[in-house]
C-alpha positions, 0 to 999 in steps of 0.5 A, a space after each residue: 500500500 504505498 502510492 503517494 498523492 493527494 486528494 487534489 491528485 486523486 481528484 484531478 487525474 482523468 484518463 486521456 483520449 476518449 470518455 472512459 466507462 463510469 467507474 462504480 466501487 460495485 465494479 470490486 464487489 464490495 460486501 457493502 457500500 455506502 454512498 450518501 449522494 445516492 439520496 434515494 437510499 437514506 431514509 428518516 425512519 427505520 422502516 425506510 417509509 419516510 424518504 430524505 428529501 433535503 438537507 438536515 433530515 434524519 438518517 434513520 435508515 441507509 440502504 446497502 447499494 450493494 447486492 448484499 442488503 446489508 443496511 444501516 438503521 437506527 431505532 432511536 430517533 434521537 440518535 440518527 444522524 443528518 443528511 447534509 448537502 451544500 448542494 454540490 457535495 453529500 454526507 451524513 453528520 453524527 452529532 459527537 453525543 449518540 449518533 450512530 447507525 448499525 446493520 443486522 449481525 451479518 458479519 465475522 469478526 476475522 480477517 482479511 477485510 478492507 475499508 475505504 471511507 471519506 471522513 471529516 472530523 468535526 471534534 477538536 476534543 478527546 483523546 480516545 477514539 472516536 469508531 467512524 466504522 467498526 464490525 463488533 461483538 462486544 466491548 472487547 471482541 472486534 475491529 475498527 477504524 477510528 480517528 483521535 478528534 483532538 489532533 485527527 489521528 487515524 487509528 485501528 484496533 482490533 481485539 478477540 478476548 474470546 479468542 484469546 487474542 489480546 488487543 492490536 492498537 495502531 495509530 498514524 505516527 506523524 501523518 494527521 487529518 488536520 480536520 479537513 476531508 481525507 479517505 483512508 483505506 485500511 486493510 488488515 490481513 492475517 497479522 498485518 495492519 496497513 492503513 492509508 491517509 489520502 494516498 499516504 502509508 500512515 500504518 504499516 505494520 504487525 497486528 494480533 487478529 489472524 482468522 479468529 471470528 465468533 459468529 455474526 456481529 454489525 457493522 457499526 458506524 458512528 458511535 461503537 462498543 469496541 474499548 476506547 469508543 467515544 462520541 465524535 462530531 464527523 462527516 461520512 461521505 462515503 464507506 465501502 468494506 469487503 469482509 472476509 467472505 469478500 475478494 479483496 482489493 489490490 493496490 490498483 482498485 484500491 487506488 481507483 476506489 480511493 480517486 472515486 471516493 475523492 471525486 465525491 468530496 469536492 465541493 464547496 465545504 
């Protein structure tokens, strides 16, 4: 995982000659995939009876653009998120106090898996982890991807106390968010963590979690249950996971994921 560029970089590089076929993350099948500008996919309530129609609505249901219908929801109404827009760029917004949205048990805690994600941190406060996404069973049994808010350090951890697997936790050394909009991948095999920052190897190095699992868990986004999760003001604009059932991503989808991903984040933020 060591391309280097930016967002701008990502954003600007277009292929020459004649109009290419458009890309879709859904070209690498991912087992689920999430994509705010798709307004026909968010919903107010958990039922999806109450379509999102316009900026600042609740997000009480996010639907999976994927084959797989694996759905994001939340009962509480006072903890759903808000769809924004600015009317160019989209995103959901957790309120740093209890938002979060989570899909059925549907997934194995194990490896491999690969998440891409565009984030903006909106917290300046807290040195804990604030779990943008994360797959869970429990407060000690898990993996996720989260981001310090008050200097926006990436990090990742993952933990199977059931399994006896003690606890992996790994943050970027140097290079930060500076709470502007960045994708990151990360991608844990059997032992290994790496983790991009915008095209930038942030994380690159051993971790505990090989292939245990114990059972189907959530996928959870925005505020978690895996140790050291707390609430956090941030923006999503985009999220993309291939569990372990998943064929996964090789440095040059990655690369296309991350320009796609970097595409919808322009805008007039």
């Amino acid at each position: 995982m060591g391309l280097g560029y930016d967002i701008p970089a990502l954003a600007l590089r277009r292929p020459s000659g004649s109009t290419p076929t458009p890309f879709s993350p859904l070209d690498f099948s991912p087992s689920v995939f999430f994509d705010p500008s798709r307004i026909d996919g968010l919903f107010q309530d958990q039922a999806g009876t109450l379509a999102v129609t316009a900026d600042s609505q609740p997000v009480g249901l996010w639907k999976d653009l994927s084959s797989n219908g694996h759905d994001l929801s939340q009962a509480i109404s006072a903890a759903r998120p808000t769809y924004r827009t600015d009317g160019t760029t989209h995103w959901v917004e957790a309120d740093g106090v209890d938002d979060g949205l989570l899909t059925a048990a549907a997934f194995d805690v194990k490896n491999p898996v690969t998440m891409v994600l565009g984030y903006q941190m909106l917290s300046t406060s807290g040195t804990a982890r604030v779990n943008i996404a994360e797959i869970s069973h429990s407060s000690t049994n898990g993996m996720s991807a989260g981001v310090r808010p008050n200097i926006d350090r990436f990090q990742y951890y993952s933990r199977m106390a059931q399994q006896g697997v003690s606890a992996t936790n790994v943050a970027s050394p140097s290079v930060w968010g500076n709470h502007e909009r960045n994708v990151v991948t990360v991608q844990a095999t059997a032992g290994h963590i790496a983790a991009r920052l915008n095209g930038v190897v942030v994380i690159n190095t051993s971790q505990n979690l090989t292939t245990q699992s114990i059972g189907l868990h959530p996928l959870r986004v925005g505020l978690g249950v895996v140790t050291g999760s707390i609430p956090g003001a941030f923006r999503l604009f985009g999220l993309q996971v291939w569990t372990a059932a998943a064929t996964q991503p090789d440095l040059a989808q990655i690369a296309e994921l991350e320009a796609w991903l970097a595409t919808q984040m322009e805008g007039p933020l």
